[in-house]
N, C-alpha and C positions, 0 to 999 in steps of 0.2 A: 504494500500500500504506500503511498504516497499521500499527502497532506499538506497544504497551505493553509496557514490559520494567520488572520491577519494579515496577508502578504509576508510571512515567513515559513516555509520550510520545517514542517516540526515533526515528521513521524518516527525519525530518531532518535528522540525524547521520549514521544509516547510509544513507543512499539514493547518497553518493556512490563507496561503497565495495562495495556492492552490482550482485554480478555474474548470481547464478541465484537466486530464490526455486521450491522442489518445493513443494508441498504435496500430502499422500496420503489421502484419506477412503475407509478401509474398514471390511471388516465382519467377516473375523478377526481382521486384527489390530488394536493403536492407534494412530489418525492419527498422522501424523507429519507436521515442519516441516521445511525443511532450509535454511540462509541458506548462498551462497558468496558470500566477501565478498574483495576485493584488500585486501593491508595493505600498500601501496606505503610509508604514513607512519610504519608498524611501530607504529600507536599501539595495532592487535588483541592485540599478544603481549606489551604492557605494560600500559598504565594501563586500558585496554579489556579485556583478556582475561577473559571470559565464565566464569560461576561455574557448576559442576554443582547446580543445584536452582533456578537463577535462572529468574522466569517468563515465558514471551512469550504474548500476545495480539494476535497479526496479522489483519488483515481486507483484504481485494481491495478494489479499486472500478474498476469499468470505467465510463468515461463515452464518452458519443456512439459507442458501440459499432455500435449499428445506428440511430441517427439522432440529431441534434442537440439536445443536452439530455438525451440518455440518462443517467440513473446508475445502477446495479446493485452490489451489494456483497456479498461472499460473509464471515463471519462465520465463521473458521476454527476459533474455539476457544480453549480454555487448554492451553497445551504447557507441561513443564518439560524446561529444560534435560538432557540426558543424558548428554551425549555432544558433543566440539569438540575440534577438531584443527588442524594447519598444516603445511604445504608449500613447499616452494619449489624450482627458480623456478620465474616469479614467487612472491611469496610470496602465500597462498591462505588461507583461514581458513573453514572450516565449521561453523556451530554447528548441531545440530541437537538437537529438540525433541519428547517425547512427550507426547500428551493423559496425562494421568493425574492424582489426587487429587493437592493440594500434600501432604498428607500421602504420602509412599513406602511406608508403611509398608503399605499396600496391594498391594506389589507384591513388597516383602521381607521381609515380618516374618513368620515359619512361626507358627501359630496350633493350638490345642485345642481343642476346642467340641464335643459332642452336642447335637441338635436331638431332640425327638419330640414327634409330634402335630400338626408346624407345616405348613407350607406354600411353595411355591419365594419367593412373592411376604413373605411373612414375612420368610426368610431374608433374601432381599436385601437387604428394607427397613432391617434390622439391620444389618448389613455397609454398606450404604450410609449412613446417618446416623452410623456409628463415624467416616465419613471426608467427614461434609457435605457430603453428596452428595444431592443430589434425585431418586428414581426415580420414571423413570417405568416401569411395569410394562404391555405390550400382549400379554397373553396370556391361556389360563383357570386358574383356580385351580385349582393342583397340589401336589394332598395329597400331605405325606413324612411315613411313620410313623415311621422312624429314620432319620437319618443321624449320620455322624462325619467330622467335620474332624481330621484327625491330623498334626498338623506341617504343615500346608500353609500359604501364604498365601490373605489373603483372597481376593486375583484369583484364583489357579489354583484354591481351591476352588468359589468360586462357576462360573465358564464352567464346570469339568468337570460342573457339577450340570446347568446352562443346556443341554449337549450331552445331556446324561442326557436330556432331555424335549423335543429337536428346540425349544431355544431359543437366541437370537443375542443375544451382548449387547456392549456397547461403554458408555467412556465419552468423553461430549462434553461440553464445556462447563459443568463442574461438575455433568453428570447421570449421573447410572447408566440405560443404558437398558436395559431387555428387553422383546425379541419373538418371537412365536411363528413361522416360517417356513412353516406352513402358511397361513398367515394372510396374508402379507408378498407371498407366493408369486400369490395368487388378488388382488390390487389391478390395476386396471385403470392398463396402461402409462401412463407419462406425454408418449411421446413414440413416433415412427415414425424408426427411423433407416433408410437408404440407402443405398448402395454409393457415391455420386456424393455422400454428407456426410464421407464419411473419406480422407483420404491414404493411410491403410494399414489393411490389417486382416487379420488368420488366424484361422483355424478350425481347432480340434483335438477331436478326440473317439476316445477311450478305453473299451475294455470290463475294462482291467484296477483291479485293485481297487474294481471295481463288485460289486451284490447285487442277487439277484430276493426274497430273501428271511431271515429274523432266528430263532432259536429266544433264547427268555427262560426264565429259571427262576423260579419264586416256591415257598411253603413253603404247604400248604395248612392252613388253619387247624386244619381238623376232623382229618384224617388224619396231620399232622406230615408228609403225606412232599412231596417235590420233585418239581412239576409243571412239565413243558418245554409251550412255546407256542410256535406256530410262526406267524411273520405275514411274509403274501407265501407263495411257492412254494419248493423247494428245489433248483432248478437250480442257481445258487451262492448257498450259505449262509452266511450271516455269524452265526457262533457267538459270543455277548457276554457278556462273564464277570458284568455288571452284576446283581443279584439284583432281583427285583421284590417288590412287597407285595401284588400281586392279581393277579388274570389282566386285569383291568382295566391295570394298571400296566404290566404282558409287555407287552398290546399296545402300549400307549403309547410304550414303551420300544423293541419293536423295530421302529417306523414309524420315531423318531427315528434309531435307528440307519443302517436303509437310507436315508434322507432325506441322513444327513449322508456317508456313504458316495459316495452318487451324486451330490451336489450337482454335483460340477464334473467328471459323466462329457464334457461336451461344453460347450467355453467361446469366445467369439468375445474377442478382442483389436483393439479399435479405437483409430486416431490420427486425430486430428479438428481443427478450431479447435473453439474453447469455447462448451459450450452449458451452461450457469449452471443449468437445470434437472435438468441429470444426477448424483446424488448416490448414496452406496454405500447400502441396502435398498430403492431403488424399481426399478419393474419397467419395459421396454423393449420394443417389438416390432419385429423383424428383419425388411424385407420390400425382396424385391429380389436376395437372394442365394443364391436356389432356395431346396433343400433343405434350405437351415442357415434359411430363416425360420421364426421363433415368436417364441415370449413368453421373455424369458430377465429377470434376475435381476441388478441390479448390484453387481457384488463388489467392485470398486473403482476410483477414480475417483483419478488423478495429476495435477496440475494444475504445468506447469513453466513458469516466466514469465522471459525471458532479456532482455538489454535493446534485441532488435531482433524477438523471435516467443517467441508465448505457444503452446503448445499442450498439448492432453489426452490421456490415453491413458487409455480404461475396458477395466473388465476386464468380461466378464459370463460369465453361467453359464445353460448353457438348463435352462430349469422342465420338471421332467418333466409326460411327456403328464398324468397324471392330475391333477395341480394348476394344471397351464395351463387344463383347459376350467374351473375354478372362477373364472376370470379374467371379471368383468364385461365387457360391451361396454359400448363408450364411448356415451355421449351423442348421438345423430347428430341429435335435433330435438326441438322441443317448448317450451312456455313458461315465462318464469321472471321475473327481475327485470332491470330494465334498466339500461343501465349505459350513458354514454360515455365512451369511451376519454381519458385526461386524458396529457399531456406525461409524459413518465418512467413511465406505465405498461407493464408486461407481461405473459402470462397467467398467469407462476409468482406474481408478487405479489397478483396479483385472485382467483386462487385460494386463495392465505391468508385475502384479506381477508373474504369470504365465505363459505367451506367452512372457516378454521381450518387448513388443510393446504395447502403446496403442490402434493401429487401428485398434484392434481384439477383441472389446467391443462388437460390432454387433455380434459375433459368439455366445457369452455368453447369450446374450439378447435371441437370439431367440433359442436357447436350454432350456431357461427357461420360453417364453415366458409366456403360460398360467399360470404359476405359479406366475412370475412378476406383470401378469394385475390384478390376482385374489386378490393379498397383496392391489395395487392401489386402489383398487374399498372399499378394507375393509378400508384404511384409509381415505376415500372421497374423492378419484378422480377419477375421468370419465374414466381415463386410465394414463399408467406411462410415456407416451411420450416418447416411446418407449426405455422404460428402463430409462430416466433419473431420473427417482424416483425408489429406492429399501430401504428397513426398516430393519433394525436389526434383528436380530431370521430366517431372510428366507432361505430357504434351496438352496441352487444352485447347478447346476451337470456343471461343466468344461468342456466343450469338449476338447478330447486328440488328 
């Protein structure tokens, strides 16, 4: 591990006192860090005692993970302190850490503001630069003719807007992001996971506070009066006080609705060792465990490293039918740019380096498939688990 506290450099200090590192990458709520540390030398609850606003920037590194020379690095973020406490016995110290702007005031400060005429990606943009913040914005442009901020903060304003139009937002790493989940939903998995890849796993699925269907109201322009829109069926209806500005907007509005409503009618929970490619908005497919296989949805990803076993626990959430068939298939042959495989390479890194994105590892994998499993088997394994083992010297074809 690796640690910036303050803009210095400290996991050298703390590495001996250093009992659990958590770390949490999700998609409702903000990442979080969690350090358990012994203060046998009691120097935590004096000269060391951790300040609430104080900043950490911790980063992973796995070396020689799956072979000699490997290094991988997961890149966790900016967290501010929030929250730290102490125990005993022994005595125990927990600092723990939220992503969030250094400015708080994003998260406390209740705010005033009408908008009209602007747009979701406007608004943001505004909200995000009040707190230097870089957005990135991956959705379509969504017209608001009016809104009103009334005493809220920036964050609970903005998400409540982001949920208004079936969008997901989060901040990482000095970004603001937003995406649209119909969008998110339809990317082609990044990986195939297995029953015989996890130590544990459950499956739960729920028809309670689920929806077949949304009524919206908007004001029609010509007539003054109040039009209901009904989108989906009215087996159970989900009645949303939200007001629209078109019938364009109802609808918009009440897909968003049922979308977030259902997101987690059916979620699988898996414990795993770590696969570096698994991160909370990329997408996954389930095969191997009947009826619960599909395409499902990463909602969040725990990462707890102790000092004798690291493991992970994702959470997911299955993609309804109708946005699952919008899901690409992957890549299974065809020609592209050639590549071989160099010491410390993997398919998450080769897929930035080319595509710009890691979540188009999967394309690469099965373009090279039989050529991948055939290197695995010559180095002693049964198979590369689905690409997460490749060897130096191998030939790979990119797809373009």
């Amino acid at each position: 591990m690796s640690l910036i506290y303050n803009g210095t450099e400290a996991y050298s200090e703390l590495a001996p006192y250093l009992e659990q590192i958590t770390y949490t990458d999700s998609v409702d709520e903000s990442d979080m860090i969690s350090l358990e540390l012994s203060d046998r030398d009691l120097k935590w609850r004096n000269a060391w005692i951790p300040q609430k606003g104080d900043i950490l920037i911790p980063a992973l590194t796995l070396e020689d993970w799956n072979y000699e020379g490997e290094k991988m690095t997961i890149q966790c973020g900016s967290f501010i302190v929030d929250d730290f406490g102490f125990s005993s016995p022994p005595v125990i110290g927990n600092i723990n850490g939220v992503s969030s702007p250094v400015n708080t005031g994003f998260k406390e400060t209740e705010n005033t503001k009408t908008w009209e005429a602007a747009t979701v990606q406007l608004i943001a943009g505004e909200i995000a630069g009040k707190y230097g913040l870089n957005l990135i914005y991956e959705a379509q442009e969504i017209a608001v003719a009016k809104i009103e901020q009334d005493k809220r903060t920036d964050s609970d304003f903005l998400k409540t807007l982001c949920e208004k139009y079936g969008l997901g937002l989060k901040v990482f790493y000095n970004r603001l992001v937003i995406w649209d989940y119909r969008e998110y939903f339809g990317r082609t998995p990044v990986t195939e996971i297995k029953p015989e890849m996890c130590s544990k796993w459950s499956y739960r699925s729920s028809m309670q506070g689920t929806y077949t269907g949304a009524r919206v109201s908007y004001k029609n322009p010509k007539t003054k009066k109040m039009v209901d829109v009904l989108v989906g069926t009215e087996e159970r209806l989900y009645k949303t006080n939200q007001k629209a500005d078109s019938e364009a907007d109802a609808r918009l509005i009440g897909e968003a609705a049922i979308r977030n409503a259902n997101r987690r009618e059916s979620t699988m929970q898996l414990t795993m060792p770590p696969q570096l490619l698994l991160m909370a908005t990329l997408t996954v497919r389930l095969n191997g465990f009947g009826q619960m296989d599909g395409a499902y949805f990463i909602e969040k990803v725990t990462h707890q490293i102790g000092r004798k076993a690291y493991v992970m626990q994702v959470l997911l959430s299955r993609i309804p039918e109708g946005d699952s068939e919008k899901i690409s298939a992957p890549t299974e042959t065809g020609t592209g740019k050639a590549y071989i495989v160099q010491k410390g390479d993997n398919l998450w890194d080769l897929s930035q380096k080319f595509y710009g994105t890691p979540s188009r590892c999967e394309e690469i994998y099965r373009a090279n498939k039989d050529r991948i499993e055939t290197e695995a088997r010559e180095h002693g394994k049964s198979n590369s688990s689905n690409g997460y083992w490749i060897w130096p010297g191998t030939p790979l074809d990119i797809p373009l």
